[in-house]
py3Dmol code that shows the C-alpha trace and the ligand (Angstrom):
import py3Dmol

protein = """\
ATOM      1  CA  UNK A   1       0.000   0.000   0.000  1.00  0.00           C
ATOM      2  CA  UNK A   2       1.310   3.493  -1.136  1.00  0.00           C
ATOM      3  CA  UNK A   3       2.068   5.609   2.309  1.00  0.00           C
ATOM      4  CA  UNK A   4       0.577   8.781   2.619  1.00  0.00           C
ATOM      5  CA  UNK A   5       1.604  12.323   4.328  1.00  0.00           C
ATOM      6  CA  UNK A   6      -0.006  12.804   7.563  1.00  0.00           C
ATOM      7  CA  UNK A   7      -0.907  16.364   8.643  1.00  0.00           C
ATOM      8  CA  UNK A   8      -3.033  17.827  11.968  1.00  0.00           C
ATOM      9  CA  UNK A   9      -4.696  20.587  13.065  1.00  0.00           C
ATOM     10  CA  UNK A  10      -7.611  21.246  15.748  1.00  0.00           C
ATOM     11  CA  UNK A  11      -9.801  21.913  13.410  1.00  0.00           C
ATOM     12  CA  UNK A  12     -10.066  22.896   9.732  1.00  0.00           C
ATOM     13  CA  UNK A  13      -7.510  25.889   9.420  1.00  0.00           C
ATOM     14  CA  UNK A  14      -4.739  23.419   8.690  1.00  0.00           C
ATOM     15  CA  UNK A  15      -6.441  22.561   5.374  1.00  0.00           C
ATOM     16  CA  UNK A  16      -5.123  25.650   3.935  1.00  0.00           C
ATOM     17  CA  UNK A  17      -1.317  23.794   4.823  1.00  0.00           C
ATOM     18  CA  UNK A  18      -2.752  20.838   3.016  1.00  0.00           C
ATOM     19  CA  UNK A  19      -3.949  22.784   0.060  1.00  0.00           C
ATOM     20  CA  UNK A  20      -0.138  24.242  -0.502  1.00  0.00           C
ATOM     21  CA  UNK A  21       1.270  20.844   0.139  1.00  0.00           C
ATOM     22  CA  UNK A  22      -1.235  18.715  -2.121  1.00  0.00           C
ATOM     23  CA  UNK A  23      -0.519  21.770  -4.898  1.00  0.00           C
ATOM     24  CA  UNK A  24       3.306  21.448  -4.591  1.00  0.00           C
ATOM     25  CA  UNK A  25       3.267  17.553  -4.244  1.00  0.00           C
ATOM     26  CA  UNK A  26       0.554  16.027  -6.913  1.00  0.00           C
ATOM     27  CA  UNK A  27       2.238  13.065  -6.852  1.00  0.00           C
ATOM     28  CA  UNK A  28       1.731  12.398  -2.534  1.00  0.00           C
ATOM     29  CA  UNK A  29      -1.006  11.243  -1.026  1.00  0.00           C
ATOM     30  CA  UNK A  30      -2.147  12.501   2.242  1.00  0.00           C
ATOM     31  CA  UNK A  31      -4.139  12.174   5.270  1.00  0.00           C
ATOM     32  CA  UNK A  32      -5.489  14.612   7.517  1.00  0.00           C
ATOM     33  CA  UNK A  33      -7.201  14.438  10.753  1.00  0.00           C
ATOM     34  CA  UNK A  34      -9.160  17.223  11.750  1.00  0.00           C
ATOM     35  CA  UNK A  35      -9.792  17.308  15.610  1.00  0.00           C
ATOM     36  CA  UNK A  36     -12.988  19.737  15.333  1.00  0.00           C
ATOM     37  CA  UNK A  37     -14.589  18.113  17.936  1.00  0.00           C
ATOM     38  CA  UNK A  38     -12.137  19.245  20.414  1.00  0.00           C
ATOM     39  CA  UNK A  39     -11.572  22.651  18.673  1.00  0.00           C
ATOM     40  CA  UNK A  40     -10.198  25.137  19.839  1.00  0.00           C
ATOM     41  CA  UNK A  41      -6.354  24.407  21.250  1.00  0.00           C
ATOM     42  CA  UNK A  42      -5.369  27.797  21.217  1.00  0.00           C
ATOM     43  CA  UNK A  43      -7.267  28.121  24.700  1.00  0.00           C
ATOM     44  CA  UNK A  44      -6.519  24.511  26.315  1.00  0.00           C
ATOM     45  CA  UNK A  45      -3.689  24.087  28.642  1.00  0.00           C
ATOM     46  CA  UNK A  46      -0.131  22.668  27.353  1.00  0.00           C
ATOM     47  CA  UNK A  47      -0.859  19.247  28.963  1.00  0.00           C
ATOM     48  CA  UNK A  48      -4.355  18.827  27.564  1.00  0.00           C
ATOM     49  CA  UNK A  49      -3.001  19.615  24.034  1.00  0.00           C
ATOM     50  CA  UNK A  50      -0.396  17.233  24.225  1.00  0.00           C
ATOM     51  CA  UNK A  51      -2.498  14.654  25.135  1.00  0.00           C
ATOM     52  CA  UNK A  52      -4.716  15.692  22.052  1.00  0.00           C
ATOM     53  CA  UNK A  53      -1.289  15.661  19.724  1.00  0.00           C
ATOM     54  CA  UNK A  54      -0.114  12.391  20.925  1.00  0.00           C
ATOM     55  CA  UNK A  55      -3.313  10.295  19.871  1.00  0.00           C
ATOM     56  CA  UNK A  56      -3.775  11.868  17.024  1.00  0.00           C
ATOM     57  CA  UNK A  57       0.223  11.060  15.819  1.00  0.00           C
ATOM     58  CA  UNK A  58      -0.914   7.283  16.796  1.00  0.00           C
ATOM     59  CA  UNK A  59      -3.788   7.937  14.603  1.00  0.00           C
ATOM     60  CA  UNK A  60      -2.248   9.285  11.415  1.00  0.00           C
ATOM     61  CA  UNK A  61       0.758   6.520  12.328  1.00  0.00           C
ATOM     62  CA  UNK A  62      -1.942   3.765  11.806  1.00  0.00           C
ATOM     63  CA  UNK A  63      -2.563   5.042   8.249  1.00  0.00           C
ATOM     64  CA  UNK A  64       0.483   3.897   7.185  1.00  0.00           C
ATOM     65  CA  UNK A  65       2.252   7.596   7.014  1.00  0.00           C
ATOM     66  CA  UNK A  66       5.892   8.200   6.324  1.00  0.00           C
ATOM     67  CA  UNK A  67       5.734  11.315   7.492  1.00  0.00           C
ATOM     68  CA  UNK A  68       4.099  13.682  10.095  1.00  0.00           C
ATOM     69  CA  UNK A  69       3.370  17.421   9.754  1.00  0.00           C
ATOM     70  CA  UNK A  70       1.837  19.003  13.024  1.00  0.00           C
ATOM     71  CA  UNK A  71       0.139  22.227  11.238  1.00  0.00           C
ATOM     72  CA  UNK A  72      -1.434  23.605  14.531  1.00  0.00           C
ATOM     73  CA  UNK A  73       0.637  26.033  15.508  1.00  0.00           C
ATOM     74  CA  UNK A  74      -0.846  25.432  19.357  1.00  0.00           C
ATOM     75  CA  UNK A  75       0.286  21.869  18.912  1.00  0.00           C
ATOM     76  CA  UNK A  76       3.528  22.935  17.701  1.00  0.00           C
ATOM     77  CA  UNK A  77       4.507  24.336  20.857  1.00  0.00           C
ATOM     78  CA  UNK A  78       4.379  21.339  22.944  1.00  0.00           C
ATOM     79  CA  UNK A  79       6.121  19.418  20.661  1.00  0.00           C
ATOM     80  CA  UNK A  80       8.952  21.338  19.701  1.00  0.00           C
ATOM     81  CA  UNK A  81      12.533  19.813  18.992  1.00  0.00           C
ATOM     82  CA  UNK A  82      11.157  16.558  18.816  1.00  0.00           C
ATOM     83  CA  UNK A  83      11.859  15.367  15.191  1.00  0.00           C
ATOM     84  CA  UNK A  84      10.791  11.906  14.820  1.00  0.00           C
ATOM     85  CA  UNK A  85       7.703  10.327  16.110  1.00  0.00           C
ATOM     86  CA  UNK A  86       8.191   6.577  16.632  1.00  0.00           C
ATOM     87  CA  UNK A  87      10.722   6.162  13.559  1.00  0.00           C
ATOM     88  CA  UNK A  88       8.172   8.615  11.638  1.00  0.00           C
ATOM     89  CA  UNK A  89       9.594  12.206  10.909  1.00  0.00           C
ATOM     90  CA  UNK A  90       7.506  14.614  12.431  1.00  0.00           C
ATOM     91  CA  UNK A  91       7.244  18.672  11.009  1.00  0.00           C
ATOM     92  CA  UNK A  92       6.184  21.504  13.297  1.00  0.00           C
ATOM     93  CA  UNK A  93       5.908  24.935  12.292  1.00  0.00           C
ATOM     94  CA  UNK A  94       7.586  26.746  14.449  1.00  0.00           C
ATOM     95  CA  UNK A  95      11.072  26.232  13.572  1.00  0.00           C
ATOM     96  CA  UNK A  96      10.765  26.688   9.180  1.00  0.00           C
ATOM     97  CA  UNK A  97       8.201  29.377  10.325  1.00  0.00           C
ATOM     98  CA  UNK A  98      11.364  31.079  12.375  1.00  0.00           C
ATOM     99  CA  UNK A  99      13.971  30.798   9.642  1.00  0.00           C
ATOM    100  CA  UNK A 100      11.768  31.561   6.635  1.00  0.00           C
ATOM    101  CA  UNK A 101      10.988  34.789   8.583  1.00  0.00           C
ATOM    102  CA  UNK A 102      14.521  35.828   9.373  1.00  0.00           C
ATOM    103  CA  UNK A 103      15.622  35.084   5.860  1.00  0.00           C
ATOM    104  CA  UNK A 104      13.215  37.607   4.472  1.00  0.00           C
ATOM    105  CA  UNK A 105      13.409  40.090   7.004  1.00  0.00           C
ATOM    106  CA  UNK A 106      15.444  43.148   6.479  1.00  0.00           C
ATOM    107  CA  UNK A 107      15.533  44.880   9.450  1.00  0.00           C
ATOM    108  CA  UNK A 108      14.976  41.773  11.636  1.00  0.00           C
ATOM    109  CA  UNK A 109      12.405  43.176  13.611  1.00  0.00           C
ATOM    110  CA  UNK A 110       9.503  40.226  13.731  1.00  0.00           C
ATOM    111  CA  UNK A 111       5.876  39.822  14.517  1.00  0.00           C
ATOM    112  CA  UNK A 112       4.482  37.284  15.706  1.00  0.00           C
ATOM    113  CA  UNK A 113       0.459  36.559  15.590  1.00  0.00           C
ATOM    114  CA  UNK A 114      -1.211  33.473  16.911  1.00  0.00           C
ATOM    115  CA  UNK A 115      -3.530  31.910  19.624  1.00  0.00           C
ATOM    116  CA  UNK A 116      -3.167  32.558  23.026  1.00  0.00           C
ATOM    117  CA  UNK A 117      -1.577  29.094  23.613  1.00  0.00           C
ATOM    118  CA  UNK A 118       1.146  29.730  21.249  1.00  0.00           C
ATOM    119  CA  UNK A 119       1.465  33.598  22.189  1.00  0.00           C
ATOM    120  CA  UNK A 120       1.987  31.943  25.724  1.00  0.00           C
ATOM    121  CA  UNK A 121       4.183  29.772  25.310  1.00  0.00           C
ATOM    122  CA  UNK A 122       6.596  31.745  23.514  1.00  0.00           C
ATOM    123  CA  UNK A 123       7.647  29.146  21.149  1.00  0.00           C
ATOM    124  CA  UNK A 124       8.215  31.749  18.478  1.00  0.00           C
ATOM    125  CA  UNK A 125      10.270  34.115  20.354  1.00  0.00           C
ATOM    126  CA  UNK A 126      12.484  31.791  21.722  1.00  0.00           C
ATOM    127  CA  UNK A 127      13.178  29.558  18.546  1.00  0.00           C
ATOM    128  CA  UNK A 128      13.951  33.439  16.764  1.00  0.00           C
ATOM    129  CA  UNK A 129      16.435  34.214  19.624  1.00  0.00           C
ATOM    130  CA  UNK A 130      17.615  31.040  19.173  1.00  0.00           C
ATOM    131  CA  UNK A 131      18.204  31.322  16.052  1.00  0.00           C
ATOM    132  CA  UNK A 132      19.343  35.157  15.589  1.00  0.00           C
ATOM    133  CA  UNK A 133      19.822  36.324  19.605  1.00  0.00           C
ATOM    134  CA  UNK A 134      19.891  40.052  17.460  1.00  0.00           C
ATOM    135  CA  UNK A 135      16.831  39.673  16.316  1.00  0.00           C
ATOM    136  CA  UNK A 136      13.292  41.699  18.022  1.00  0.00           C
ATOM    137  CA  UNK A 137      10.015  39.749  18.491  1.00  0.00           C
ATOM    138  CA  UNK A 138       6.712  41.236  19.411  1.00  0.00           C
ATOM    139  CA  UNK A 139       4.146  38.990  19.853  1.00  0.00           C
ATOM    140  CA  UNK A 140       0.193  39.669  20.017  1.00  0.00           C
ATOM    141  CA  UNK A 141      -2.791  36.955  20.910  1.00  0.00           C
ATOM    142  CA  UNK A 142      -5.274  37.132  18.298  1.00  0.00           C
ATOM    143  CA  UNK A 143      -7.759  35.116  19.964  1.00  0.00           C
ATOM    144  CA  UNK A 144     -11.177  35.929  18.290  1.00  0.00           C
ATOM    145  CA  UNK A 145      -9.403  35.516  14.183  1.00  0.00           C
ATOM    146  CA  UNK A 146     -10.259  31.737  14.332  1.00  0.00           C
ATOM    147  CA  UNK A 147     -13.810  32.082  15.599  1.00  0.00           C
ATOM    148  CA  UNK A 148     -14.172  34.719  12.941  1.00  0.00           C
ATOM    149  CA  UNK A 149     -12.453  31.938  10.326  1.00  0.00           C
ATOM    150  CA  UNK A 150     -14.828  29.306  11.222  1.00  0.00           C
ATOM    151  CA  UNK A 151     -17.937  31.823  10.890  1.00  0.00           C
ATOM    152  CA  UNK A 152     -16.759  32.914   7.401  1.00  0.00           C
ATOM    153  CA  UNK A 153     -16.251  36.436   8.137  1.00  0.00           C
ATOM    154  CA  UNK A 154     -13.611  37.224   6.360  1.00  0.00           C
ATOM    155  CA  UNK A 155     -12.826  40.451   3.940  1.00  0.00           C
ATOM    156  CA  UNK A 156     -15.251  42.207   6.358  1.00  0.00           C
ATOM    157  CA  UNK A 157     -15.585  45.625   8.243  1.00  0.00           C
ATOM    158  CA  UNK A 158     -15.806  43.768  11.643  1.00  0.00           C
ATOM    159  CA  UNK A 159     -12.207  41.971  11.072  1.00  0.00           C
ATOM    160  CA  UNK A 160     -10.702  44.657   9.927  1.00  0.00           C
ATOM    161  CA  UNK A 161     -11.890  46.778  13.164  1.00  0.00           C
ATOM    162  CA  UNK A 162     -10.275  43.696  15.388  1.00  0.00           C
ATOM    163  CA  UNK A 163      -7.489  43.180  13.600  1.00  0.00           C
ATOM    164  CA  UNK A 164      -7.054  47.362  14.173  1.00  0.00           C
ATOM    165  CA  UNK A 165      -7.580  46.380  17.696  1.00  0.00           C
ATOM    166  CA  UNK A 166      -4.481  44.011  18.069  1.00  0.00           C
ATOM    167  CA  UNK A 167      -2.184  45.028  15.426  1.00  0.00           C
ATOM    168  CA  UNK A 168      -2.230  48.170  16.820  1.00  0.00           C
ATOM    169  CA  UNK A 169       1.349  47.642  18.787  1.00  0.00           C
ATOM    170  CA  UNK A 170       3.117  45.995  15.614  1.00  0.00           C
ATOM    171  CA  UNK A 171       1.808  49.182  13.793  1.00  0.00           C
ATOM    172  CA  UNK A 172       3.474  51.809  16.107  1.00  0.00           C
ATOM    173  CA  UNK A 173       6.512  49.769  15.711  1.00  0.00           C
ATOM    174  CA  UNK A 174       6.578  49.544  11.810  1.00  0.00           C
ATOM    175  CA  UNK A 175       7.419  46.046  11.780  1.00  0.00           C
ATOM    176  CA  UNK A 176       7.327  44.886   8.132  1.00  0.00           C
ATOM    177  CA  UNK A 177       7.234  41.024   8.653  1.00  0.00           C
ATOM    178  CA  UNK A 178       4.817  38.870  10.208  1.00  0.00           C
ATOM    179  CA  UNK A 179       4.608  35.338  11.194  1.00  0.00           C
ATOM    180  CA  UNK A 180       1.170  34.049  10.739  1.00  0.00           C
ATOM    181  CA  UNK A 181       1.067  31.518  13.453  1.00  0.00           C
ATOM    182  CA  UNK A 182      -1.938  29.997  13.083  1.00  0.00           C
ATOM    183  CA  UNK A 183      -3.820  27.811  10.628  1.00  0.00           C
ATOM    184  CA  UNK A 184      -7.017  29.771  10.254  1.00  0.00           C
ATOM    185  CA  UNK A 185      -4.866  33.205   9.194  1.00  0.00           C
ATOM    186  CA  UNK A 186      -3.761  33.171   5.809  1.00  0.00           C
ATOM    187  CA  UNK A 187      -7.655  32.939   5.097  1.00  0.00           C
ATOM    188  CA  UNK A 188      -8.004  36.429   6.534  1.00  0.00           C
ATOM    189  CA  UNK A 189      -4.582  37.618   4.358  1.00  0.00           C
ATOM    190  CA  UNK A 190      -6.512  40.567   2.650  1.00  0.00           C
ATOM    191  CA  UNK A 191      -8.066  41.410   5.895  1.00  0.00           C
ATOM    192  CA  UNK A 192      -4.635  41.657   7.127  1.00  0.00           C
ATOM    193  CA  UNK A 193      -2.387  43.381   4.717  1.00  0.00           C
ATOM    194  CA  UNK A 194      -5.385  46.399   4.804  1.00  0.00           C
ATOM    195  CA  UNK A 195      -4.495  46.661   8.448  1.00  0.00           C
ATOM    196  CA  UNK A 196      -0.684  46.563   8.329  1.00  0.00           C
ATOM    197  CA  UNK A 197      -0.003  48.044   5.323  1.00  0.00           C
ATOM    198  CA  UNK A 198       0.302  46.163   1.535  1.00  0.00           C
ATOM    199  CA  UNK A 199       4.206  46.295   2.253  1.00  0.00           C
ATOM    200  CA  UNK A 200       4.134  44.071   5.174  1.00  0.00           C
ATOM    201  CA  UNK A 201       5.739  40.379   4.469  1.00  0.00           C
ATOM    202  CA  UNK A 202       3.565  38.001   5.791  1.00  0.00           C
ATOM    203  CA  UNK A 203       5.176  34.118   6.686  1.00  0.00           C
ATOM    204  CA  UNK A 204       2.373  31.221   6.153  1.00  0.00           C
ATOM    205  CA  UNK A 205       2.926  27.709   7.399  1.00  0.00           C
ATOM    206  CA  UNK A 206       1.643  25.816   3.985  1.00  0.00           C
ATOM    207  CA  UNK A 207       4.814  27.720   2.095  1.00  0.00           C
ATOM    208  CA  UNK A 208       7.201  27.333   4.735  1.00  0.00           C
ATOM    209  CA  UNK A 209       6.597  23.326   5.147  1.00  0.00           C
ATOM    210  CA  UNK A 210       6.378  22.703   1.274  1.00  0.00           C
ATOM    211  CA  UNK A 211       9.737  23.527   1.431  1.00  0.00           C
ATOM    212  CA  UNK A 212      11.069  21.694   4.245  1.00  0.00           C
ATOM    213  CA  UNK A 213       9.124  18.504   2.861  1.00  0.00           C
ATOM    214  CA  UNK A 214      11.041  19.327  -0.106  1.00  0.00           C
ATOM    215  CA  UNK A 215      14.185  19.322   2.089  1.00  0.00           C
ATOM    216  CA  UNK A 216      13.585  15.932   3.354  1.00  0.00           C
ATOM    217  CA  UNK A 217      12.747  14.433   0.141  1.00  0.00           C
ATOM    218  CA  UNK A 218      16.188  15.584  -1.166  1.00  0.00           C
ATOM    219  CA  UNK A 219      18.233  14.181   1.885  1.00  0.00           C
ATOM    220  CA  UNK A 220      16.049  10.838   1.166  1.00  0.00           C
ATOM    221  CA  UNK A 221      14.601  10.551   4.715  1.00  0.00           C
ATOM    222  CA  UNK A 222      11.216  10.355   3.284  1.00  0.00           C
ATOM    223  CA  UNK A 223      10.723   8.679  -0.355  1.00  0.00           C
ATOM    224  CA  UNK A 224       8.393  10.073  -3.082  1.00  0.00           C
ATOM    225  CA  UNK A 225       5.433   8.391  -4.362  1.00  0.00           C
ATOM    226  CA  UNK A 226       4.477   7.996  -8.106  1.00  0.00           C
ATOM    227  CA  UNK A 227       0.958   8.083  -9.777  1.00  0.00           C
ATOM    228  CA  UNK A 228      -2.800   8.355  -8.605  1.00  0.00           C
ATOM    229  CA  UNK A 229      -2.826   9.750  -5.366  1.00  0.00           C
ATOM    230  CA  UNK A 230      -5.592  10.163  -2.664  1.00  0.00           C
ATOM    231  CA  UNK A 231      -6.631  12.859  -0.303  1.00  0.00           C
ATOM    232  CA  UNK A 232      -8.070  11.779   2.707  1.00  0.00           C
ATOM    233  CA  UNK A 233      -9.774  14.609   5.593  1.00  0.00           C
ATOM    234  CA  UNK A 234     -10.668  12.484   8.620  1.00  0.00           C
ATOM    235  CA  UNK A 235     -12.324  15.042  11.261  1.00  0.00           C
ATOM    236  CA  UNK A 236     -13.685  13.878  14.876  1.00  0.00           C
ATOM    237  CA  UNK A 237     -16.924  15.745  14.272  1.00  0.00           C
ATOM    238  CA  UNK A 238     -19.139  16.746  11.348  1.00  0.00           C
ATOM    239  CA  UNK A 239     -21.843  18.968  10.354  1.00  0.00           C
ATOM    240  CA  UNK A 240     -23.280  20.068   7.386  1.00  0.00           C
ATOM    241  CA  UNK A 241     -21.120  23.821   8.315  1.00  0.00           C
ATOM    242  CA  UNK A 242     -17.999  22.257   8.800  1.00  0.00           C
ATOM    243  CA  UNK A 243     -18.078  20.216   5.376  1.00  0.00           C
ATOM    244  CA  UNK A 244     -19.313  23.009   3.624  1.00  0.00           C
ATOM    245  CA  UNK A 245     -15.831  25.101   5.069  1.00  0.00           C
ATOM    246  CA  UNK A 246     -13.547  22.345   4.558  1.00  0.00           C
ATOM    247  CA  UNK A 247     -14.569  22.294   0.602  1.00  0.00           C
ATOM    248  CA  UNK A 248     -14.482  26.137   0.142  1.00  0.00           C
ATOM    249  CA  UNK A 249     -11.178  25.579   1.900  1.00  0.00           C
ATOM    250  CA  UNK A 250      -9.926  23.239  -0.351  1.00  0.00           C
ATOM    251  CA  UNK A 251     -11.477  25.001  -3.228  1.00  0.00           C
ATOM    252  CA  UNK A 252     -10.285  23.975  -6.284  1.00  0.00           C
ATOM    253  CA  UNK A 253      -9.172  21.344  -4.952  1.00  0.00           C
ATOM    254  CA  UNK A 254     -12.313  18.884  -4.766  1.00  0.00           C
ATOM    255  CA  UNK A 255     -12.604  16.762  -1.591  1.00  0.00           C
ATOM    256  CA  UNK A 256     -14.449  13.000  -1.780  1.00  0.00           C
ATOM    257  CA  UNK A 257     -15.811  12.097   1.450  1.00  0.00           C
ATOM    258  CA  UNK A 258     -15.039  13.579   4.864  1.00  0.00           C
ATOM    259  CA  UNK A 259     -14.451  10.860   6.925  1.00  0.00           C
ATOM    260  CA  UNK A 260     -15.402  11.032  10.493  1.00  0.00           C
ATOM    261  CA  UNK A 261     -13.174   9.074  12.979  1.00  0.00           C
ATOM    262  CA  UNK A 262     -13.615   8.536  17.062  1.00  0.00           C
ATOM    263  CA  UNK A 263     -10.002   8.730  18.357  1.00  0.00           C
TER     264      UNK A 263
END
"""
ligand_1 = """\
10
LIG
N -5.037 25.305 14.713
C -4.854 26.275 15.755
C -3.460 26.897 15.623
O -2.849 26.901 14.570
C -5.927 27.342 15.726
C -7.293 26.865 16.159
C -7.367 26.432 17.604
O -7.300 27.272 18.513
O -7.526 25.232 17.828
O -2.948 27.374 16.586
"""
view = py3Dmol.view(width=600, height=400)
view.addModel(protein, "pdb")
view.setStyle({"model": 0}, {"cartoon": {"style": "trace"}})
view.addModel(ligand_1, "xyz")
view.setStyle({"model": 1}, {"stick": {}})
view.zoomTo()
view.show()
């Protein structure tokens, strides 16, 4: 049996990572598991979304995967530096979120948007420092963008009037690039780049982990697959709203059927 590439999120946001990574791969298959029934992480403790993470990589590792991409940036942070899961490479995307943004930025002064988890936990600013101990982070919560993702209101007067609300700091401070670290943002991109200017760089996960896939096919820890390939979305909980998002999600990419699992 061909083996796929499994990616998960909490929820749906993470299908705009699979979307990048299905249009740069068309040869891969993959499998994602959706944990909407648990939605959101970016308000659960560190401990509660480990616990989350660690059944879903047994999940995905009973597809028969060859390799693991944690797209939630909330699950990210708790599993950061840890590189394989049970022989399996696993992604996050906080480290290729950190470089890609410190190649590209000039004046290496970074900001940093995500869920309060993430914001927390400071995974971001520390892996930058890390990194570049020059560099300057600022990092804002965002907390009501993925409630505002899931509803579909997006392009509207009432996100742009939040977004005012917490971009307001990386305004003042003219910073010019901008980690987006969380699945559900790159949906609200125009929403965005109104606020902070159309000059402001902004990093998404789905770019940055095409490449380091790309990376890992060419040091041959993970092989490439040839010919038809399938795209599977497993989620934990479905309603007639959340499959109607995950195919305008996808979009043009056509979905077959969502799957629902019980983990
Ligand atoms: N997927 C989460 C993240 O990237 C956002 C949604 C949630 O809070 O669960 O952090």
């Amino acid at each position: 049996m061909k083996k796929s590439i499994g990616i998960f999120d909490s929820g749906l946001g993470g299908l705009t990572v699979l979307k990048e990574l299905a249009k740069k791969f068309p040869d891969e298959s993959f499998c994602y598991l959706g944990d909407i029934a648990r939605l959101p992480y970016g308000n659960k403790s560190p401990e509660t979304i480990r616990r989350y993470g660690l059944q879903i990589l047994e999940f995905l590792k009973e597809q028969n995967v060859k390799a693991l991409i944690i797209a939630c940036n909330s699950a990210s942070t708790v599993f950061l530096g840890e590189n394989e899961y049970e022989g399996i490479p696993l992604l996050n995307v906080i480290e290729p979120g950190s470089a890609a943004a410190l190649q590209i930025s000039v004046d290496k002064k970074i900001g940093v948007i995500g869920t309060s988890a993430t914001i927390r936990s400071h995974a971001y600013q520390e892996t930058l420092q890390k990194m570049d101990p020059g560099v300057t982070v600022i990092e804002q919560a965002c907390p009501l963008f993925v409630p505002l993702v899931e509803e579909g209101v997006v392009n509207d007067v009432i996100t742009e009037m939040i977004a005012e609300k917490y971009l307001k700091e990386m305004k003042k401070q003219k910073v010019e690039t901008v980690i987006l670290g969380c699945t559900h943002y790159p949906v609200l991109r125009t929403d965005l780049l109104k606020v902070l200017g159309g000059h402001v760089k902004l990093v998404e996960s789905g770019e940055v982990l095409s490449e380091q896939l790309e990376y890992l096919f060419q040091l041959g820890k993970i092989e490439k697959s040839h010919g038809p390939r399938q795209i599977r979305v497993c989620i934990t909980d479905i309603t007639d709203h959340f499959e109607k998002l995950a195919r305008e999600l996808m979009a043009p990419e056509t979905l077959g059927i969502l799957e629902k699992v019980v983990l």
